[in-house]
C-alpha positions as CSV (number, residue, x, y, z in Angstrom):
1,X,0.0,0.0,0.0
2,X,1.5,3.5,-0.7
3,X,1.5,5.8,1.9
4,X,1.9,9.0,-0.5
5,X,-1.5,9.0,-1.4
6,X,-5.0,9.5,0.6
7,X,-7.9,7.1,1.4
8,X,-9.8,9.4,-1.0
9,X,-10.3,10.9,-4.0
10,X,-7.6,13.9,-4.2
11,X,-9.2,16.0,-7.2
12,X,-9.1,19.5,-6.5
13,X,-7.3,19.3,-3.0
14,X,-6.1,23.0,-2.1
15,X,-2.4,21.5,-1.1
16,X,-0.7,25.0,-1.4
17,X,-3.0,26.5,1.2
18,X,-2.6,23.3,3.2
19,X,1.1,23.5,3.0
20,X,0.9,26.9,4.5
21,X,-1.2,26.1,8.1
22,X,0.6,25.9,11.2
23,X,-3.2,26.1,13.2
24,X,-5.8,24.2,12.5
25,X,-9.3,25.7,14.6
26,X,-12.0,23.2,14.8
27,X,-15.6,23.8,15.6
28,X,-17.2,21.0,17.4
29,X,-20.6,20.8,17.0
30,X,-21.3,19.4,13.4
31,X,-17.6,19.4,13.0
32,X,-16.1,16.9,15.6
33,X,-19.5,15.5,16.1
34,X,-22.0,14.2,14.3
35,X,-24.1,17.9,15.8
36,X,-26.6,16.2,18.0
37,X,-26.7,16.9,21.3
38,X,-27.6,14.0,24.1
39,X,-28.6,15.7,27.2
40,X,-30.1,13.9,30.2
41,X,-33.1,14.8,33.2
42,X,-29.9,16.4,35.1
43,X,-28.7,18.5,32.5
44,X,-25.6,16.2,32.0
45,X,-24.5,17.0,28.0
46,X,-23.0,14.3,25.9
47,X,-21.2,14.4,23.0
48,X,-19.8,11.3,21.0
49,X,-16.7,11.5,19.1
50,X,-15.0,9.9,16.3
51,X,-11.5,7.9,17.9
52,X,-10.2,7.9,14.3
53,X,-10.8,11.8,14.3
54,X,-8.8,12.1,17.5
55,X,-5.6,9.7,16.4
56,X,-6.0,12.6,13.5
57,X,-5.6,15.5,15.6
58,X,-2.8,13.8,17.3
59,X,-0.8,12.9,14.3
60,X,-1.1,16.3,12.6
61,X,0.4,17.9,16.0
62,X,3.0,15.5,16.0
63,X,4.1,16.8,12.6
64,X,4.3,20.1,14.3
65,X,0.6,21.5,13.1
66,X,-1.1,23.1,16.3
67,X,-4.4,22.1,16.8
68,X,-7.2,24.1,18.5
69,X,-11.1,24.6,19.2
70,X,-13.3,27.4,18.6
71,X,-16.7,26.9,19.9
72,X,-20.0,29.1,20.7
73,X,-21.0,26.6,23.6
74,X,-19.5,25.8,26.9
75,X,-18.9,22.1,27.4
76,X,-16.9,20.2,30.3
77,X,-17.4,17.2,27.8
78,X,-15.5,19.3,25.1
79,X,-12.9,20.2,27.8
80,X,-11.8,16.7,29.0
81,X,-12.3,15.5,25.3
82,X,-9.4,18.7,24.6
83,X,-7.3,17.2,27.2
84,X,-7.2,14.1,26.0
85,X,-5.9,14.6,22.7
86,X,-3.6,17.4,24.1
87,X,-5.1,20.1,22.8
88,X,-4.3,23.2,24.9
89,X,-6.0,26.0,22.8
90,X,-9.1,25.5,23.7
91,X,-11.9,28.3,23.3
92,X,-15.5,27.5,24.5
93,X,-18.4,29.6,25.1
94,X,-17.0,32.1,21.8
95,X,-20.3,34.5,20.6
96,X,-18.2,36.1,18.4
97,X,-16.0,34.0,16.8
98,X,-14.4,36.1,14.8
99,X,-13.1,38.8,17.5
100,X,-11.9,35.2,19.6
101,X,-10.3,34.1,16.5
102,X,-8.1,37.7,16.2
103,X,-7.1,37.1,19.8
104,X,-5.8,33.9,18.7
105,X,-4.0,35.4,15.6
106,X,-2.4,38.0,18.2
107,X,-1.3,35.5,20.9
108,X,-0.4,33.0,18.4
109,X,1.7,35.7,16.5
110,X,0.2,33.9,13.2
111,X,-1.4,35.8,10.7
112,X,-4.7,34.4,8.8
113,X,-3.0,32.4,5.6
114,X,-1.5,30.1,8.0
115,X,-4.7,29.2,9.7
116,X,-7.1,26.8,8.6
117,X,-10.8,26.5,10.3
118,X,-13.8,23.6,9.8
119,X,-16.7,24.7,10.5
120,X,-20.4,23.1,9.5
121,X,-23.0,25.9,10.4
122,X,-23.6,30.0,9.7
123,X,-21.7,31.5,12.6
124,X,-18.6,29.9,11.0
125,X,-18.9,32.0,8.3
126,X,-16.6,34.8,9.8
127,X,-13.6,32.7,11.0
128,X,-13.5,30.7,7.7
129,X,-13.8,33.9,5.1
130,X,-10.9,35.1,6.9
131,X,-9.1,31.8,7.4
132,X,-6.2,30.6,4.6
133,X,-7.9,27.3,4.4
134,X,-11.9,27.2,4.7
135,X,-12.7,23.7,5.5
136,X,-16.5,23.0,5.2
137,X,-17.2,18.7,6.6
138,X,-19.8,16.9,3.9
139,X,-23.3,17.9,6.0
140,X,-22.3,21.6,6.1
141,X,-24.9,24.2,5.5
142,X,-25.1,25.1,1.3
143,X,-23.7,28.6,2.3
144,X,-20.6,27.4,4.3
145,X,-20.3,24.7,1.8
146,X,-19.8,27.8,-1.0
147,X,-17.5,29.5,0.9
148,X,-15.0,26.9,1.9
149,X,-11.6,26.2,0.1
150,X,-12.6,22.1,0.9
151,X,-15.7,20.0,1.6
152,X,-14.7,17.1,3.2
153,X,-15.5,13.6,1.7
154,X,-17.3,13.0,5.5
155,X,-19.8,14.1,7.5
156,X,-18.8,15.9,11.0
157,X,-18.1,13.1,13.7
158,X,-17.5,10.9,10.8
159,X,-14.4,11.0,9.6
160,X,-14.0,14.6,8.5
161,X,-11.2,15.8,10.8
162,X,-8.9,12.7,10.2
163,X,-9.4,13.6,6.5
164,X,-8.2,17.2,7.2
165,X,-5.3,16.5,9.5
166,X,-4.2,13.8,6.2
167,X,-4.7,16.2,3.7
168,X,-2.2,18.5,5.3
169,X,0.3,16.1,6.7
170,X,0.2,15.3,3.2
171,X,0.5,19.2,1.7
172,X,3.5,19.7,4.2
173,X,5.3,16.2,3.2
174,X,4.8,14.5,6.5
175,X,2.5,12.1,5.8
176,X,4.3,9.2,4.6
177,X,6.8,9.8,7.8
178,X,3.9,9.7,10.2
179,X,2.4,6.3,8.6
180,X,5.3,4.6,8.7
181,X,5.6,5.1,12.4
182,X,3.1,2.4,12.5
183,X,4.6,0.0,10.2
């Protein structure tokens, strides 16, 4: 098996703006879930995420891509879930994403072309008109869906993050590297 090439069709991948990100800012809701929202009698929230997404995420900041989430709602879920993939940039509770993702830019010290953002929904709109690679996942809203450099081949909390973090590794010539770990 060739570990130069993607588990999906490549047509039209935009590599050169992959190549540039050093941050990638995920949304969670619709993006690193499937966008449904359990919640019980207590008010406990519960989220499920994709493990292949996750290994992902990992992988990408291995190859020295820093990973991050920007999200409108508050979750302790989304906290530990952040924790556990090692993901310290971590921005919940956002109502104006775009002003949250300029503070980023400013700590960060990175300017927009090396930032990419997935988002699935309107209030994404914003970050990823302003974000070097617009990454809409396959169940997006039409409009982000226009707007975005990418659509995923997957749905949010299917797959669509993995196939992010791979089309990157892949733009910045770490891919193979990072596969062959495994082998």
């Amino acid at each position: 098996m060739m570990y130069d090439t993607l588990p999906f069709d490549t047509e039209g991948l935009p590599l050169e703006r992959a190549a540039a990100v050093k941050l990638v800012l995920f949304d969670v809701d619709g993006v690193l879930t499937d966008g449904r929202l359990f919640v019980d009698d207590r008010g406990q929230e519960y989220k499920a995420f994709n493990s292949r997404d996750g290994h992902g995420m990992k992988m990408l900041r291995h190859s020295g891509v820093e990973i991050g989430i920007l999200t409108g709602r508050n979750s302790g879920v989304v906290a530990h879930r952040a924790k556990e993939l090692g993901i310290q940039l971590v921005h919940q509770g956002s109502d104006d994403k775009l002003a949250t993702f300029r503070q980023i830019l400013k700590e960060t010290g990175l300017d927009e072309a090396q930032t990419a953002f997935v988002g699935d929904d309107v209030v994404d709109l914003p970050v990823l008109l302003r974000s070097g690679l617009a990454v809409a996942v396959q169940n997006a809203h039409p409009l982000v869906k226009k707007h975005a450099h990418w659509i995923t081949p997957s749905a949010g909390g299917q797959g669509a993050a993995r196939e992010l973090c791979e089309m990157i590794m892949l733009a910045q010539g770490s891919y193979a590297a990072m596969l062959g770990r495994y082998l």
